[in-house]
C-alpha positions, 0 to 999 in steps of 0.5 A, a space after each residue: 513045548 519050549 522053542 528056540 528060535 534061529 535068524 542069520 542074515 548074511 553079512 553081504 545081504 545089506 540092508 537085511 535085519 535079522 529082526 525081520 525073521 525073527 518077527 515072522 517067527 514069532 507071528 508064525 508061534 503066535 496060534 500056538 499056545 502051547 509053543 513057548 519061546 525060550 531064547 532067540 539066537 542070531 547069526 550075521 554071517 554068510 552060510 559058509 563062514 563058519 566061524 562067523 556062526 557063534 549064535 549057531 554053535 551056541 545053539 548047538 551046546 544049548 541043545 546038548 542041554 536040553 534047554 529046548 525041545 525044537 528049534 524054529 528057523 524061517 527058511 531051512 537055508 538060513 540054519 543049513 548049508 545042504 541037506 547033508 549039514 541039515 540031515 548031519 544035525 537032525 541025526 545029532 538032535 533026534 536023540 535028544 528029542 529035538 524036533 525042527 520046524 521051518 516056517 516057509 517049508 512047512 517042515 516039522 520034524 515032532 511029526 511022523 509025517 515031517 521025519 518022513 519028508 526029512 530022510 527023503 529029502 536027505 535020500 534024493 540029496 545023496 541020490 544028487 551027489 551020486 549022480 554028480 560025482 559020476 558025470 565029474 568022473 566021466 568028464 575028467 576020463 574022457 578028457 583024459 582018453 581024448 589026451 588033454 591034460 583038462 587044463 591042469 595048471 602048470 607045475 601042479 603036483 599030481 597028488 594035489 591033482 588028485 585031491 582036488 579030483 576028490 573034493 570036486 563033486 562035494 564042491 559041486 553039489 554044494 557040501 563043501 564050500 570053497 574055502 572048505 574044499 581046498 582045505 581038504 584037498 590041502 592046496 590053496 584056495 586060488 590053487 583050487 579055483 584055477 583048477 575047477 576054471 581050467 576043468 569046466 572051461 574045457 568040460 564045459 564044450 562038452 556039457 559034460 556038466 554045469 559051468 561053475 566057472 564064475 563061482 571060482 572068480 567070486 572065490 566063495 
C-alpha cells in the first residue's frame, strides 16, 4: 500500500521541526512491510492559515491522482481543523479509495471498524454544533426580552448584526476560524471581535455559554 505522509507545524510553535513528525511517522510504518512511503508532504503554517497550506493542497490534487492509497498523519489536528474539515475530506478521498491513518489516535479508515469510528465522530460533532447553536440563540432572545441590546457596537448595521448572529455558533464550535467567520458575515475582523466581546461579556454573567472573549483579543 502506497503512503504519503503529512507533518505541519504551526509557524508560532518555536523551536518545532516537522522533521519530528515525520521520523515518528516513519518508525510508526516500519512494522509494516508492505506499507510503502511514497512522498512526504509538509506544512509550516497554523491550522487556520490556509493559504499558508500548500504542501496540503498539493496533497489534495495528488490524491485526485491517485498517487497513493492512504495518507498518514501524526496527530489528526495536524491535517484537520474540526471533525466537519476531516469528515468533508474523507467524504472526498472514500471514492477515490483513499484510506487515512493517524499515528496517535489509532484511527484507520481501510478498516471497517476505523469508518465506523470516523461517521461517529463526525455524528456526535454535528450532535455538538447543534447543541451549541441553540444555547448561542437562547443567550441572544434572552438578552433581548430582558431588553438589552447585548452589547451591539454603536452604529452596527442590523443585517451585519445578523450575519454575525449567523456565523457565531460555527465560530464557537470551531468550524470556522475567525478570519473565516467575518469573511462570511462579510464585516471586518475587528468588527466581529468587538461583537463576540460584547456578547459574551453580557452572556457570560448568565452562563449562558463559555467565554471566548479572549480568543477575540488574540484575533485568531
Amino acid at each position: 500500500m502506497r503512503i504519503a505522509l503529512y507533518a505541519r507545524v504551526s509557524t508560532r510553535d518555536k523551536d518545532q521541526n516537522p522533521e519530528t513528525q515525520l521520523l515518528r511517522l516513519r518508525q510508526f510504518a516500519g512494522p509494516h512491510p508492505e506499507w510503502h512511503v511514497t512522498k512526504s508532504y509538509v506544512d509550516q503554517a497554523s491550522a487556520n492559515d490556509l493559504l499558508r497550506h500548500t504542501a496540503w493542497k498539493d496533497l489534495q490534487i495528488d490524491a485526485t491522482k491517485k498517487k497513493f492509497d492512504a495518507v498518514l498523519v501524526f496527530k489528526l489536528d495536524r491535517a484537520f481543523r474540526s471533525v466537519k474539515h476531516m469528515h468533508d475530506t474523507l467524504a472526498v478521498w472514500d471514492p477515490l479509495n483513499i484510506g487515512f491513518l493517524s499515528a496517535q489516535e489509532g484511527f484507520d479508515t481501510t478498516t471497517a471498524l476505523g469508518r465506523l469510528l470516523i461517521n461517529l465522530l463526525a455524528s456526535l460533532a454535528e450532535f455538538e454544533l447543534e447543541l451549541i447553536r441553540e444555547r448561542v440563540t437562547a443567550g441572544m432572545e434572552r438578552a433581548r426580552q430582558e431588553g438589552k441590546a447585548i452589547g451591539r457596537p454603536k452604529g452596527i448595521d442590523p443585517k451585519k448584526q445578523a450575519r454575525m448572529d449567523g456565523v457565531l455558533p460555527l465560530l464557537r464550535s470551531g468550524t470556522l476560524s475567525w478570519r473565516q467567520a467575518a469573511h462570511q458575515a462579510d464585516v471586518a475582523l475587528s468588527t466581529l471581535q468587538r461583537y463576540v466581546k460584547a456578547v459574551d461579556a453580557y452572556t457570560d454573567k448568565r452562563g449562558l455559554f463559555p467565554s471566548r472573549a479572549d480568543e477575540a483579543q488574540r484575533g485568531v
